[in-house]
C-alpha positions in Angstrom: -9.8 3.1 7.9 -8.0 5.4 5.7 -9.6 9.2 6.0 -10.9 11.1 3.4 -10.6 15.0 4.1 -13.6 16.8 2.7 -13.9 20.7 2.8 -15.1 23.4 1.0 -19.3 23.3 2.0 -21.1 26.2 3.2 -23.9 28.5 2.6 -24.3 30.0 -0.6 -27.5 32.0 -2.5 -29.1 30.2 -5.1 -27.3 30.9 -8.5 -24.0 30.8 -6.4 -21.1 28.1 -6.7 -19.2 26.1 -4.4 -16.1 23.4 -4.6 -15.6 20.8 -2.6 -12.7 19.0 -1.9 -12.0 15.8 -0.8 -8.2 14.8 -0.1 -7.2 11.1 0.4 -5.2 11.6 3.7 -3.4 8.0 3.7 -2.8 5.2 1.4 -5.5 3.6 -0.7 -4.6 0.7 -2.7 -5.6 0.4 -6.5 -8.0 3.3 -6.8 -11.2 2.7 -8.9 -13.5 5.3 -8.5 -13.6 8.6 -6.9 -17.2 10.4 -6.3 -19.7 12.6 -4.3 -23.1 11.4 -2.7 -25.3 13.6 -1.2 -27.9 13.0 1.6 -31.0 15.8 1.9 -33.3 15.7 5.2 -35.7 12.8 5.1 -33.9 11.5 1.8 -31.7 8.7 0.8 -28.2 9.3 0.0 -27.7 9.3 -4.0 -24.6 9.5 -5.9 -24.5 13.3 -7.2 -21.1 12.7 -9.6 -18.1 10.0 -10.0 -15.0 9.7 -11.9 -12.6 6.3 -12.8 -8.9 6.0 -12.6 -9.7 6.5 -16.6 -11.2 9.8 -16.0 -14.5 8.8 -17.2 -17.5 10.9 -15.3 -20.7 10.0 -14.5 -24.0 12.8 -13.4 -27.1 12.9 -11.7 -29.2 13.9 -14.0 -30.8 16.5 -11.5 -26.7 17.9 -11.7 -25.6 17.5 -15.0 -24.9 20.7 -16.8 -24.5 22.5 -13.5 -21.7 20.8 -11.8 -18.1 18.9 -12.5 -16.0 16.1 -11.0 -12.4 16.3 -11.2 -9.5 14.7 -9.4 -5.8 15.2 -9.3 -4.4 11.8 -9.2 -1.1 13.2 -7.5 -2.8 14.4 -4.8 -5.0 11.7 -4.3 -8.3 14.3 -4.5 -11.7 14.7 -5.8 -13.2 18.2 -6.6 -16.7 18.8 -7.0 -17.3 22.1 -9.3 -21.2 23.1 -8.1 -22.4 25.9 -10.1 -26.0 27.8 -10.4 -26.9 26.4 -7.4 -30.7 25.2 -6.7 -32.0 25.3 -2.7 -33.1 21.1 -3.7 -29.0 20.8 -3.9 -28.9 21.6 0.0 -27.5 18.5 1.7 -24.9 16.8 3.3 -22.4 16.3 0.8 -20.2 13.2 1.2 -17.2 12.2 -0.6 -16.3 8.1 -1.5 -13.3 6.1 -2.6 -14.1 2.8 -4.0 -10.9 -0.1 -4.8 -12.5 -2.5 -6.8 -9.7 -4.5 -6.2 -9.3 -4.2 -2.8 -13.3 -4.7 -2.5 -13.5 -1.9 -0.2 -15.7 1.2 0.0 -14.2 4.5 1.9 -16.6 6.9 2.9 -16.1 10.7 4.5 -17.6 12.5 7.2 -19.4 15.5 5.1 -19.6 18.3 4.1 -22.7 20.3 4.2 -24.3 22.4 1.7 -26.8 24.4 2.3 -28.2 27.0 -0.7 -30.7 29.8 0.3 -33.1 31.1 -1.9 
């Protein structure tokens, strides 16, 4: 299992912003997608943001507007942008690497996010 390196959570007011990171530490072969889920307290986990090796992006709606996906393909890593931060964006913010190819999902530990209002 390859690791994916998250970092950049914390505790932030409402209003605030945040960036998380999430590294690929290892090799992953043939790279599809690149994205953030999130998982609240008694919630399911739901995508919050993905990008494609083609640098197309795809939003929550609950998200869009407030935060951006990026990734550095020379790096290997996925940044999440989170700006005017809501308390209904706390959660445990997890980072995933999908190779359609390879048919395989990667997942990381999270990250968590917690906004105060």
């Amino acid at each position: 299992q390859v690791p994916l390196v998250e970092s950049g959570g914390g505790l932030v007011q409402a209003g605030g912003s945040l960036r998380l990171s999430c590294a690929v530490s290892g090799s992953i072969f043939s790279i599809s997608t690149m994205g953030w889920y999130r998982q609240a307290p008694g919630k399911q986990r739901e995508l919050v943001a993905d990008i494609t090796s083609g640098d197309n992006t795809n939003y929550a709606d609950s998200v869009k507007g407030r935060f951006t996906i990026s990734r550095d393909t020379a790096k290997n890593t996925v940044y999440l942008q989170m700006s005017s931060l809501k308390s209904e964006d706390t959660a445990v913010y997890y980072c995933n690497v999908y190779s359609k190819l390879a048919g395989v999902d990667y997942w990381g530990k999270g990250t968590l996010v917690t906004v105060s209002s």
